[in-house]
C-alpha positions in Angstrom: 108.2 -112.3 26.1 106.4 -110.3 23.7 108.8 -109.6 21.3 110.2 -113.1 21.4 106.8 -114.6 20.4 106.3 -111.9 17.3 110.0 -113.0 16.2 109.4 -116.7 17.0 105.7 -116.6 15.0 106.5 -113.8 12.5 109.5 -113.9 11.5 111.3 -117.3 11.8 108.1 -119.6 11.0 107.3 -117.4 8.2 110.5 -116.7 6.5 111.7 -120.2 6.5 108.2 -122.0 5.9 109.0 -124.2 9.1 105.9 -126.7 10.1 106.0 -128.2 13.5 106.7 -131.7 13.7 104.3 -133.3 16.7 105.9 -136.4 19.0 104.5 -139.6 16.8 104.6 -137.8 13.7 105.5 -140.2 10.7 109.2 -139.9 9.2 110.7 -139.7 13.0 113.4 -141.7 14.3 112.5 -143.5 17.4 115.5 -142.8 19.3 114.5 -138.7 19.0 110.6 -140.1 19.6 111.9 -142.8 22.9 114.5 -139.5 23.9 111.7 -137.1 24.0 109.2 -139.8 25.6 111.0 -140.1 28.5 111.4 -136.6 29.3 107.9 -136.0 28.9 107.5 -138.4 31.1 110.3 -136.6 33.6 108.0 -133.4 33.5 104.6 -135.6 34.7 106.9 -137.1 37.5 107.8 -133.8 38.1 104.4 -132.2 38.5 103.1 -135.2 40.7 106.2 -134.0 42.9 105.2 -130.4 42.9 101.8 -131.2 44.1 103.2 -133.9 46.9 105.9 -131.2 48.2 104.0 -127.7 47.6 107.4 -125.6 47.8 109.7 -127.5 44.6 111.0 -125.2 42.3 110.3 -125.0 38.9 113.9 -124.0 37.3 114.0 -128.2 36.9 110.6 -127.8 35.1 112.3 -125.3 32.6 115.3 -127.3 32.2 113.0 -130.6 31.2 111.4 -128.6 28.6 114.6 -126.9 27.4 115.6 -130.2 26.9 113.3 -131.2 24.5 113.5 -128.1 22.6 116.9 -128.8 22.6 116.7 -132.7 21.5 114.5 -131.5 18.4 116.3 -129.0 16.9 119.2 -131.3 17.1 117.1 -133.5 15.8 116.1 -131.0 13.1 119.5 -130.1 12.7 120.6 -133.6 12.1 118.0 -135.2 9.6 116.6 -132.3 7.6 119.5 -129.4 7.6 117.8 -127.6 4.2 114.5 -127.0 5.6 116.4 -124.9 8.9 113.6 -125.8 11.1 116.2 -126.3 14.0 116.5 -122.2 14.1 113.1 -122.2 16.0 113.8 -124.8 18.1 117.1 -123.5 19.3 115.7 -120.5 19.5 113.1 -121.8 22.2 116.0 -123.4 23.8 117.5 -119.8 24.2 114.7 -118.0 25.7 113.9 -121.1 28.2 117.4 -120.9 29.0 117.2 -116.9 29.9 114.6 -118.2 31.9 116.5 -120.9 33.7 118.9 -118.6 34.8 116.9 -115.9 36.2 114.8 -118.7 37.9 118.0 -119.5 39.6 119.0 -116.3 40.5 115.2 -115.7 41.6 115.4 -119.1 43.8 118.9 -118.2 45.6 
């Protein structure tokens, strides 16, 4: 985890200059900004359930926010190729994807 966060901070954000983008930020389409909404609002549903039913998995919590890593760096990928901004964003997809699959082999 470590060494993921010194290649995510040091070496991809610096080398290609990448500034995060927030959700209402100006220049955003609002299908990415309605698509990213509604998962957000997936992942409050989702803790309201956790605190109902004390013994819910998390591995859908990861997924949720996989999938908005995932939706931006398409995003990224899709509107503003030069600036390679979807590299960190995919590569946040990756590692919450690593950790998908050991929450599933964790939860079997």
């Amino acid at each position: 985890m470590v060494l993921f966060f010194c290649i995510r901070e040091f070496y991809v954000k610096k080398r290609f200059k990448i500034k995060h983008k927030g959700l209402l930020d100006e220049g955003r389409k609002k299908i990415y900004i309605a698509m990213e909404s509604i998962i957000y609002l997936l992942i409050i549903f989702w803790i309201f359930l956790q605190a109902k039913f004390q013994s819910v998995s998390p591995v859908l919590m990861i997924l949720l926010f996989g999938g908005i890593f995932l939706l931006r760096g398409i995003e990224e990928w899709r509107e503003d190729k030069p600036s390679k901004a979807y590299y960190h964003e995919w590569l946040l997809f990756a590692l919450l994807s690593i950790l998908f699959i050991i929450g599933l082999k964790i939860d079997l």
